[in-house]
C-alpha positions as CSV (number, residue, x, y, z in Angstrom):
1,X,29.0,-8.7,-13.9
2,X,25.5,-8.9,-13.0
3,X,23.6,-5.8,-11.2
4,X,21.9,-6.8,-7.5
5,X,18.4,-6.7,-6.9
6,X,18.8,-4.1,-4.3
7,X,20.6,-1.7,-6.6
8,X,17.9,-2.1,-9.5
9,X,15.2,-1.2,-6.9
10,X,15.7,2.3,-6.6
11,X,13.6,5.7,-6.7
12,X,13.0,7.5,-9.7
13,X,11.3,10.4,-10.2
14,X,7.9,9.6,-12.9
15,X,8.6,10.8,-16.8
16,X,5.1,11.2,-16.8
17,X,3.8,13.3,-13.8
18,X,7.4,14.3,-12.1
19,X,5.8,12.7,-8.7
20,X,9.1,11.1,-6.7
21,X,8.4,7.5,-6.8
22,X,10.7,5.7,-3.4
23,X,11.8,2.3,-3.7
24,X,9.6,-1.0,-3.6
25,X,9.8,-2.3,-0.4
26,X,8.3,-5.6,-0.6
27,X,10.2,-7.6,-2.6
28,X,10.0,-6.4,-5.9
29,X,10.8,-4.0,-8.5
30,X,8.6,-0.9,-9.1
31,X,8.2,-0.8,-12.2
32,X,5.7,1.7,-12.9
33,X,4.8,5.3,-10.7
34,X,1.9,4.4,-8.2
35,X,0.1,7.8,-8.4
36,X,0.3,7.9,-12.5
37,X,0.5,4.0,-13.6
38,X,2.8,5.1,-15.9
39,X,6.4,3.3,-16.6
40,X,9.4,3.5,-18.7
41,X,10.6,1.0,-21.1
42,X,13.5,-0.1,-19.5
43,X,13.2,-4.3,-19.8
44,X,13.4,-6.0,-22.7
45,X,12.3,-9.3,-20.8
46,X,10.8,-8.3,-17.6
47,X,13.8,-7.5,-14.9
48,X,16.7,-7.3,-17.3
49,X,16.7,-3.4,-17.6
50,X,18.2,-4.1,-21.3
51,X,16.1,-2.1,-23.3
52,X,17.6,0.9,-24.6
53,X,14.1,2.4,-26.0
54,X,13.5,4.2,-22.3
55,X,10.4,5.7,-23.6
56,X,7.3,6.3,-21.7
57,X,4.6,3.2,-21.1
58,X,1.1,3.8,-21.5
59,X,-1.2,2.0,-19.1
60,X,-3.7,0.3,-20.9
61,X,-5.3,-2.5,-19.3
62,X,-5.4,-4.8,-16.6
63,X,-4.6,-8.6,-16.4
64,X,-5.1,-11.2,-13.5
65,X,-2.0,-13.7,-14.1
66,X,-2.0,-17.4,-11.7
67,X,0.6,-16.8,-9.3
68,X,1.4,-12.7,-9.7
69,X,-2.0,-11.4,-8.9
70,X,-3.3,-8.4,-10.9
71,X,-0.9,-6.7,-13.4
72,X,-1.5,-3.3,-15.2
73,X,-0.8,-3.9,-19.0
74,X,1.9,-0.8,-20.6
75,X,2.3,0.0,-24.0
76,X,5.3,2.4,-24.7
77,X,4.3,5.1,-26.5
78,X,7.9,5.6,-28.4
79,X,8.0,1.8,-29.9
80,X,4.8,0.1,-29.3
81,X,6.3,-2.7,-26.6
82,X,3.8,-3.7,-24.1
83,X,4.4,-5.0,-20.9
84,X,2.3,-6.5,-18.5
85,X,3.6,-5.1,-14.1
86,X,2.4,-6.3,-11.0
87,X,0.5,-3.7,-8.8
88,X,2.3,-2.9,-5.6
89,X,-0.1,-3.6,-3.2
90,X,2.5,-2.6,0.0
91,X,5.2,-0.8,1.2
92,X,6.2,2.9,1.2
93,X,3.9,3.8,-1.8
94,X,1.4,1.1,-2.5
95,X,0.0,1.9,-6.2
96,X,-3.7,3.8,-6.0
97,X,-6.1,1.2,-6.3
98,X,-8.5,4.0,-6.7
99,X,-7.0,5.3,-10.0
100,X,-6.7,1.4,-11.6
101,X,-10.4,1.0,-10.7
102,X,-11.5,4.5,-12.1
103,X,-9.5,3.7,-16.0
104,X,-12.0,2.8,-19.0
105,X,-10.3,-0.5,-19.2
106,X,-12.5,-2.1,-16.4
């Protein structure tokens, strides 16, 4: 039986900087910590939480995509996957566009 949206949108705490990441609350999954960037490599296709690589994602760009807006490319550092996640632009912690406009990428 399938997991439910609501109890794959959870809080985590960031591999990378420890902050406490809530829960998206507009719609979507968080997939990434909005003080950091930083994910884990939990999909294996985006949303399915398959992957059993769980290592941490590397932001390392930035993509515009027709129909999800600006994404922030990850690369895990453990098995090279790379993964492109929508920035959270609302909710309890929208991601700091100041940090994605400061990174070398742009």
């Amino acid at each position: 039986m399938g997991r439910s949206r609501r109890a794959e949108n959870t809080g985590f705490a960031c591999g990378h900087c420890s902050a406490p990441v809530p829960a998206n609350t507009d719609g979507h999954y968080r997939n990434h910590c909005p003080y950091c960037l930083w994910s884990l490599h939990v999909d294996d296709l985006p949303g399915d939480r398959a992957s059993e690589c769980r290592g941490l994602m590397e932001p390392i760009g930035l993509v515009e995509k027709s129909g999800k807006g600006w994404q922030v490319v990850h690369r895990c550092t453990a098995c090279g996957h790379r993964q492109p996640n929508r920035l959270v632009r609302d909710g309890a912690a929208p991601d700091d566009l100041d940090l994605v406009l400061s990174l070398p990428w742009l």
